[in-house]
C-alpha positions in Angstrom: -8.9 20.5 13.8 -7.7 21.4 10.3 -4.8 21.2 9.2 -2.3 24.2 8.3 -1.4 24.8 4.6 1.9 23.9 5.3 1.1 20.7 7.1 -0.9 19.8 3.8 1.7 20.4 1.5 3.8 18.5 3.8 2.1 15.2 3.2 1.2 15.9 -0.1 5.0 15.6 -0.9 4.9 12.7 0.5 1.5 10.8 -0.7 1.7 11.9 -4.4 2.6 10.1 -7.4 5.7 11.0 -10.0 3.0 11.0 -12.6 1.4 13.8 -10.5 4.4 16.3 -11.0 6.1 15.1 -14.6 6.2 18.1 -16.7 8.6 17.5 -19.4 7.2 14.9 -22.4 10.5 12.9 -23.1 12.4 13.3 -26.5 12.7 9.9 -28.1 14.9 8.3 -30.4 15.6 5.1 -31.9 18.9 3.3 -32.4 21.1 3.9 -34.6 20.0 7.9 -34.7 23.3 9.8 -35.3 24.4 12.2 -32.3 24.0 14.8 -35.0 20.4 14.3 -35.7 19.7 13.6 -31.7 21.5 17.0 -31.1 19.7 19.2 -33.5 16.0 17.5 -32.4 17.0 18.0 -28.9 18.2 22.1 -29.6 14.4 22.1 -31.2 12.5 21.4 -28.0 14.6 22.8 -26.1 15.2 19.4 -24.4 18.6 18.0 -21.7 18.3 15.0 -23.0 17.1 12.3 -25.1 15.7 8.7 -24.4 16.6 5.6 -26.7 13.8 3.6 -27.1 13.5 0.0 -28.8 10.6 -0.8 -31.5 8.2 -1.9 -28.9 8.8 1.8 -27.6 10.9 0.8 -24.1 12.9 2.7 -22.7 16.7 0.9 -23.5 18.7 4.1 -22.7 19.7 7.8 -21.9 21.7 10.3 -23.5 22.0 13.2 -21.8 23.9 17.0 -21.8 26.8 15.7 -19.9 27.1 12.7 -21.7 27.4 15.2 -25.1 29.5 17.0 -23.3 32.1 14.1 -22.0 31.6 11.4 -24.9 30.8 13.3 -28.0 32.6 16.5 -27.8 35.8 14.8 -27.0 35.3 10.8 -28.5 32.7 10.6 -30.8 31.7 11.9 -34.1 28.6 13.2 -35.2 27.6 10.5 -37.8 28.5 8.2 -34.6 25.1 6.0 -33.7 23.3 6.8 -30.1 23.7 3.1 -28.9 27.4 3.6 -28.9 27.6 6.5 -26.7 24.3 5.9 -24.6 23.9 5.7 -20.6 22.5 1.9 -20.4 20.6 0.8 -18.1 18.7 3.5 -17.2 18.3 4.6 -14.1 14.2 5.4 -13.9 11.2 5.5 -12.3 7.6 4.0 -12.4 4.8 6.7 -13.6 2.3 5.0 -10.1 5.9 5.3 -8.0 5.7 7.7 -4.8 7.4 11.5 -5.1 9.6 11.2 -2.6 11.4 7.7 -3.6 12.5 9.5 -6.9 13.2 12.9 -4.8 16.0 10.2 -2.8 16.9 8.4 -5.9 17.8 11.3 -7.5 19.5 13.2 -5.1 21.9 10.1 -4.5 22.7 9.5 -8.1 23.2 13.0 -8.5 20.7 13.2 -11.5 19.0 16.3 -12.4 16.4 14.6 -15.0 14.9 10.9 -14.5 13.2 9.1 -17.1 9.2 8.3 -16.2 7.9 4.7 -17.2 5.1 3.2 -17.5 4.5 -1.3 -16.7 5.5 -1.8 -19.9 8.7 0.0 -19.7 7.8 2.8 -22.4 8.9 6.7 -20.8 5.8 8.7 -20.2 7.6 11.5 -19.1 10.8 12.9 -17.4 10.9 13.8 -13.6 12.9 17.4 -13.0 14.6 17.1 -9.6 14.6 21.5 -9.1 11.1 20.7 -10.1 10.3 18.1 -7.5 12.9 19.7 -4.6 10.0 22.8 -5.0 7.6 20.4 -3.9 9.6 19.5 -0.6 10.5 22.0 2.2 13.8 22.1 2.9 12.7 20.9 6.4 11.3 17.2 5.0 14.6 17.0 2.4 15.9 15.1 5.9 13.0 12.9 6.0 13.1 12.0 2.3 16.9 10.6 2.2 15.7 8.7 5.5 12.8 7.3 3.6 14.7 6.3 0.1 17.3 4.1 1.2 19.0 0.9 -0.6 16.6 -2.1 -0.7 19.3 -4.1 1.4 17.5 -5.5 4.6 19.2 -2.8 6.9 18.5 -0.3 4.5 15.0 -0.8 4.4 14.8 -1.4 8.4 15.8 2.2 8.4 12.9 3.2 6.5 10.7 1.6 8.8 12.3 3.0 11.6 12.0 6.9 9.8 8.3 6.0 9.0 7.4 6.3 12.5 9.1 9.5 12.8 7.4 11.3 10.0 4.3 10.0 11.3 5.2 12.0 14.5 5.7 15.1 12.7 2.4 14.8 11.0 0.4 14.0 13.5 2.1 17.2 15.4 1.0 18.9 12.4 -3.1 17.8 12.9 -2.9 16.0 9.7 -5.8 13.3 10.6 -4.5 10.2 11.4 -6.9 8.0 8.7 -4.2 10.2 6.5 -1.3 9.4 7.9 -2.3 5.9 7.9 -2.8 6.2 4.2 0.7 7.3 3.8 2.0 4.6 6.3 0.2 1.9 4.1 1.9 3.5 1.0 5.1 3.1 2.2 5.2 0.0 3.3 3.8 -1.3 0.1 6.4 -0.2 -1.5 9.2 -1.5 0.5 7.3 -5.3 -0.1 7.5 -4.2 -3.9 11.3 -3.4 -3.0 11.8 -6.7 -1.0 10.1 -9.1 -3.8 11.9 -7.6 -6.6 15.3 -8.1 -4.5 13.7 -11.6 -3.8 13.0 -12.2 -7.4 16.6 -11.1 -8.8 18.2 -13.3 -5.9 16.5 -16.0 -7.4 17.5 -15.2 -11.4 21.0 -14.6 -10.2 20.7 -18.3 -8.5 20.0 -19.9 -11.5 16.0 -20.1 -11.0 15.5 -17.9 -13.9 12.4 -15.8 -14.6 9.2 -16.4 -12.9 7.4 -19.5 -14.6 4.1 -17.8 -15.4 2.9 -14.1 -14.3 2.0 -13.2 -11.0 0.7 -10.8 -8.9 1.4 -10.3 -5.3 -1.8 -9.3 -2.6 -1.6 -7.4 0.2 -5.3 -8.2 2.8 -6.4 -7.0 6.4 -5.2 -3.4 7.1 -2.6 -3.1 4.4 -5.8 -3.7 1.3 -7.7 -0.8 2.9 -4.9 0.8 3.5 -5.2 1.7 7.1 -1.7 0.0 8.5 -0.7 1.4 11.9 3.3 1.1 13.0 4.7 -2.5 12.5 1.6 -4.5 10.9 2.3 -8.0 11.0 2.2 -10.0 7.3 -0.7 -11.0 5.3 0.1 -11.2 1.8 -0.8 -13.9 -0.8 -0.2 -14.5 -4.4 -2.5 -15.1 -7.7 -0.3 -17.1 -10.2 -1.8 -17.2 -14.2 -3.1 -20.8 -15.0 -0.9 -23.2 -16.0 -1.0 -27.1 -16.8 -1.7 -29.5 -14.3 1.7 -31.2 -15.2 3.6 -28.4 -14.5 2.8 -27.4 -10.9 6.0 -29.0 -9.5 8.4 -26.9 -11.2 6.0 -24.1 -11.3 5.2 -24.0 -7.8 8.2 -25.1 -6.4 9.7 -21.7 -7.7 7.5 -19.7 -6.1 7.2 -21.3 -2.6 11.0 -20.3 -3.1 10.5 -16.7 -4.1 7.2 -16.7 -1.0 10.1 -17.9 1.7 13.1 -15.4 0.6 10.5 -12.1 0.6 8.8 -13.2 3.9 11.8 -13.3 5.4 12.8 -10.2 4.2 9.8 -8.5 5.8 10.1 -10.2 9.3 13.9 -8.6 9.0 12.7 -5.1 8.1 9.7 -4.6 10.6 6.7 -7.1 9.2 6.7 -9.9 11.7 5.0 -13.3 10.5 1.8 -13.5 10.4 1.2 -15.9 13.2 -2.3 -17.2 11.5 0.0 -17.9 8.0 -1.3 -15.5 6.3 1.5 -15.4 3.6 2.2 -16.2 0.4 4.2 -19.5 1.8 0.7 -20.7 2.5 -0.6 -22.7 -0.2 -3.6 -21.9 0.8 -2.9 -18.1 0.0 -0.8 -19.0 -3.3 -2.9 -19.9 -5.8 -3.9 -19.9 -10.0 -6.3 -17.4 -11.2 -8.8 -20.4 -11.5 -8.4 -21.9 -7.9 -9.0 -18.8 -6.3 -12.3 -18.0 -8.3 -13.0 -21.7 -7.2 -12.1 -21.3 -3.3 -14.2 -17.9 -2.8 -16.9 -20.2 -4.4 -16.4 -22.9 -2.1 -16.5 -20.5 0.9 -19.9 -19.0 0.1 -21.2 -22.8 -0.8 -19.6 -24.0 2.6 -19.7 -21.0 4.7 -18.2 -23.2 7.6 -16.3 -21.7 10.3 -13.2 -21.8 8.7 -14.5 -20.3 5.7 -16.2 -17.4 7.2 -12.7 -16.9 8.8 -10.9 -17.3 5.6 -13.5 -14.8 3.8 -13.1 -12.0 6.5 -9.5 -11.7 6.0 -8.9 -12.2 2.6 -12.2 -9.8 0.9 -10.2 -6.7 2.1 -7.1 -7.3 -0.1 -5.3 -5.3 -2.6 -3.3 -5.3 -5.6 0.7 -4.7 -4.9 2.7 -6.4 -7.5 2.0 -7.3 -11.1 -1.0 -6.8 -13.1 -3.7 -5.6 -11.8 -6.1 -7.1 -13.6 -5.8 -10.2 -12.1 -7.3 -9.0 -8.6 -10.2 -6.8 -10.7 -11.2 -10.1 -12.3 -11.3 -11.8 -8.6 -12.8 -9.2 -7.3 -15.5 -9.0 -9.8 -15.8 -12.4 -9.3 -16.5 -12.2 -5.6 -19.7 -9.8 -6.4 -21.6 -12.8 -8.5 -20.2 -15.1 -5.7 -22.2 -12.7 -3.1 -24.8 -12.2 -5.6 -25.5 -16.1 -5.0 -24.9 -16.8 -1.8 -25.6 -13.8 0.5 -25.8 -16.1 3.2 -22.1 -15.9 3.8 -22.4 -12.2 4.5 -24.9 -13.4 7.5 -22.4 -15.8 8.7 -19.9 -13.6 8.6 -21.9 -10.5 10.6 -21.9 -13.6 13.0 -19.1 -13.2 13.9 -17.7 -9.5 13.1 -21.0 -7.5 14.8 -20.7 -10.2 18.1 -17.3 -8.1 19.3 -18.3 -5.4 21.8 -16.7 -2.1 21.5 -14.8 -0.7 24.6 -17.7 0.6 26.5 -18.9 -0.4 29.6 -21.6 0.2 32.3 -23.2 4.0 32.0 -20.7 4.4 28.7 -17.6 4.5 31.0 -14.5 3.5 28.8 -13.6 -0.3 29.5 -10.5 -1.5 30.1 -9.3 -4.6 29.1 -9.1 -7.8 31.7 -5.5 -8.7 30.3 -3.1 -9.4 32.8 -0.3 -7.9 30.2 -1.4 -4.8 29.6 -3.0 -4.0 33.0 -5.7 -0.6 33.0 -5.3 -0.6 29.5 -7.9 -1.5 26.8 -6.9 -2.7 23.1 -8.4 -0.1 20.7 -8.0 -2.2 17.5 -10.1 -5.0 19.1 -13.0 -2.8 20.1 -12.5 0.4 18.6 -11.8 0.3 15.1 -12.7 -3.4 14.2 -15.8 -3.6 15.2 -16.7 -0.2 12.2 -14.1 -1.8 9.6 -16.1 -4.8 10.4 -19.7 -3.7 9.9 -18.7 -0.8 7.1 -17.5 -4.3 5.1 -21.1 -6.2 5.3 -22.6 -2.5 3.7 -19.9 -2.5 1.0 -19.9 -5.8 -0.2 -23.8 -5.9 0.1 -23.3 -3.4 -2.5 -21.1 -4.8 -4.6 -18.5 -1.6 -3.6 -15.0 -1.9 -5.2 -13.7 0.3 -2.3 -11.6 -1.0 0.4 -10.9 1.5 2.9 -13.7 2.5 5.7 -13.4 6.2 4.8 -14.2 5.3 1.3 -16.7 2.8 1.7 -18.7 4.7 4.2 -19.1 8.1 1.9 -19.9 5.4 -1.1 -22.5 3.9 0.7 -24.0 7.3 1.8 -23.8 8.3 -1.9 -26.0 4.9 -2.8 -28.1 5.7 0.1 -27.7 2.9 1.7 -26.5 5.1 4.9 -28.0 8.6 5.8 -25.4 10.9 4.9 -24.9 12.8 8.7 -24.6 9.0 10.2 -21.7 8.8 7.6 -20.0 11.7 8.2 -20.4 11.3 12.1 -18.8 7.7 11.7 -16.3 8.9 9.2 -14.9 11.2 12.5 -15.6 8.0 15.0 -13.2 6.9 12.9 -10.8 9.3 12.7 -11.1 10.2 16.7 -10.3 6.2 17.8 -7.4 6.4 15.0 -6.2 9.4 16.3 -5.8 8.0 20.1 -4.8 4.4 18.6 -1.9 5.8 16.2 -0.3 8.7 19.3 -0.4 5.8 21.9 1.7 3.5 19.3 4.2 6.3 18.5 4.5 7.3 22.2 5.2 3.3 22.8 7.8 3.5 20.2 9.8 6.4 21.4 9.6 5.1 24.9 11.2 1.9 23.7 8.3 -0.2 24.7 6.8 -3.3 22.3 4.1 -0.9 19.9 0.5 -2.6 20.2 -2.8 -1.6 20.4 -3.9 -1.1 24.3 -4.6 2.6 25.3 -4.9 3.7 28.3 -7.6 5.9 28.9 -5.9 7.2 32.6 -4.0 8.9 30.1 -6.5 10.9 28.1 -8.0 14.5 29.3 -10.9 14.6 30.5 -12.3 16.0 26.6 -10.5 13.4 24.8 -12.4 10.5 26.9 -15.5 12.6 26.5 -14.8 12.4 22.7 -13.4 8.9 22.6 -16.8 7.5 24.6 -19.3 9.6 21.9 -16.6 8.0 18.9 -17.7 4.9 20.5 -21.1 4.9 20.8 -21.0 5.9 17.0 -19.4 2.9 16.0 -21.2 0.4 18.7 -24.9 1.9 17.1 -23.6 0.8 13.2 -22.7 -2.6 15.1 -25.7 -3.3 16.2 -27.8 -2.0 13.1 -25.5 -4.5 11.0 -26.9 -7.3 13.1 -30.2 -6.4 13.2 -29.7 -6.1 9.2 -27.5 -9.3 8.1 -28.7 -12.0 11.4 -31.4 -10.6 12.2 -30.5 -10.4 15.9 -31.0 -7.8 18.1 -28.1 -8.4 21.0 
């Protein structure tokens, strides 16, 4: 079904990026500019305000109409310097940041303009808040202050908790639930940006100082492909930049620190532990530049058990924190690792294409034989796994740079490496087991009941089981086609 105008614009508000609605290029000055000069350039471009910007061009503070109005008017003269009357720090916003944090932000400061920056620090841009409100129904102005709290831990809990509510609305709406996932994912990335700054600060303010050596947090599993239901459990890692052999005491003791406070922060907001250790207070998932280009090396040498295991989780991840470039350069480094040792791609179809998906004799639904969830059948396990799975061996066979299933499979149709109807017919398997997955885990969580992923199909109409069974089959064909292709198996 296709989603109503409104119900577009709804999400849009709330899956865009500030750079996507700056309007305004920012007035700059440098220190020592007299409030004279500042006035009289501001008057020209018919600018509110003007941002004072260091010789490296970062942003180092705001003057604004107000602050003309309250400081200079009644304080200062107009030979007086900008640095001396100046709002320092600055209250801003990332260019990559989501609308609807600096929608909250703003509306709590009371600030009609906010500053747009870029990593580096430099303003890109300033965000109008009438401008941005236009964006936003009144009806989701609700939703937004629920969404932007403090980055305390019970702040961000409530966040978590609001998530699944807009979720609700959205799926009400027949946005498609690979979108709302989307959104979901975005969201929670940013509350474990929110949660390792916190963690990061906490330390500086403890005396630890600055982190050693740059870093840069990753997010793998459903989170990289960005395809998180409600309440995904943790699996993040970090690349640290080399450093010197001598050094790794000091250097790494700070960050198994840093790993253990934003962990725990997550478990407190909504993230449980990752039960496997998937997380960054894992040495094994905290590593230099160097030793992970040498451990994905090792896996496709080895290709052991443990290393297929490893592989599958971790060749899904994303970038969340710090430079980017640091996870291109692995990533392009897993595409000459493939390149030599394709066997591991057979090892791993092993194991992904061997789960069965949740169909039983004459295509009935199955349900699961688990003794805790009794008549229902988990939908993760075999339902969306088993196409994330197989989607993967195509992708990385291909040396794709795409993570999510959607993604990958209308890539590989583009390559030709799968007919274009199969794509499109997976592309709604997808969407149709998502769909089922993502109501049953919101209906869960309203009811007050633990929110997994076992369905039960006693609960579906009698079209919905029709169309679940045919989403299936779908899936369960590309299974067995990704056997035949990587093991050469035909079972």
């Amino acid at each position: 079904m296709t989603a109503a105008p409104r119900a577009r614009s709804q999400i849009a508000v709330f899956a865009k990026r500030v750079r996507d609605f700056v309007r305004r290029q920012p007035h700059c000055v440098a220190p020592g500019t007299p409030v004279a000069e500042i006035l009289a350039g501001m008057s020209a471009v018919d600018a509110s305000s003007a941002l004072v910007v260091d010789p490296q061009g970062r942003l180092i503070g705001i003057l604004t109409e107000r602050d003309i109005v309250r400081r200079v008017a009644l304080r200062a003269g107009p030979e007086t310097p900008v640095e001396r009357i100046m709002t320092a720090p600055v209250k801003s916003i990332a260019a990559d940041d989501l609308l609807f944090r600096a929608v909250g932000r703003m509306r709590r400061a009371r600030l009609r303009h906010m500053p747009v920056i870029d990593a580096a620090g430099r303003p890109v841009g300033v965000l109008d808040l009438n401008e941005a409100l236009a964006a936003a129904a009144a009806r989701m102005v609700g939703q937004i202050d629920r969404l932007t709290q403090d980055a305390s831990i019970d702040g961000l809990a409530e966040i978590k908790r609001a998530q699944a509510e807009l979720a609700q609305d959205l799926l009400d709406d027949n946005i498609p639930a690979p979108e709302i996932q989307a959104l979901v994912t975005d969201i929670n990335l940013d509350i474990h940006r929110r949660l390792l700054a916190a963690a990061t600060e906490e330390m500086r303010a403890e005396g630890w100082g600055d982190p050693p050596v740059p870093f840069t947090l990753l997010v793998m599993g459903s989170g990289g492909r960005g395809e998180n239901f409600l309440f995904p459990d943790q699996d993040n890692g970090f690349i640290l930049a080399d450093y010197p052999d001598a050094e790794h005491g000091r250097i790494d003791a700070w960050f198994t620190a840093l790993a253990e406070r934003f962990t725990r922060g997550l478990d407190r907001v909504g993230f449980p532990f990752c039960k496997g250790g998937v997380m960054a207070t894992n040495p094994l998932w905290r590593k230099t530049a160097t030793q992970w280009r040498d451990q994905i090396w090792l896996w496709g040498e080895r290709r052991s058990p443990v290393a297929v295991l490893f592989a599958d989780i971790f060749l899904d991840f994303a970038p969340a924190w710090g430079d980017a470039t640091a996870a291109d350069t692995l990533r392009a480094e897993i595409g000459r690792m493939l390149t030599r040792f394709p066997a591991l791609l057979r090892a791993m179809a092993e194991d992904e294409t061997r789960r069965g998906v949740a169909l039983g004799l004459f295509g009935a639904l199955k349900v699961d034989g688990d003794a805790a969830h009794p008549g229902r059948t988990d939908l993760k396990l075999h339902g969306t796994l088993p196409l994330v799975g197989a989607t993967r061996l195509y992708a990385l066979r291909a040396g794709l740079r795409e993570t999510g299933t959607v993604a990958r499979l209308s890539a590989l149709a583009a390559l030709g490496r799968i007919d274009r109807d199969d794509a499109d017919a997976l592309t709604q398997a997808y969407g149709r087991v998502t769909f089922v997955l993502l109501r049953q885990q919101l209906a869960d969580f309203h009811a007050g009941q633990t929110v997994g992923n076992h369905v039960d199909p006693a609960q579906l109409s009698r079209l919905e089981r029709e169309e679940l069974v045919e989403a299936l089959k779908a899936i369960d064909r590309l299974r067995k086609r990704a056997r035949a292709d990587f093991t050469g198996a035909f079972w």
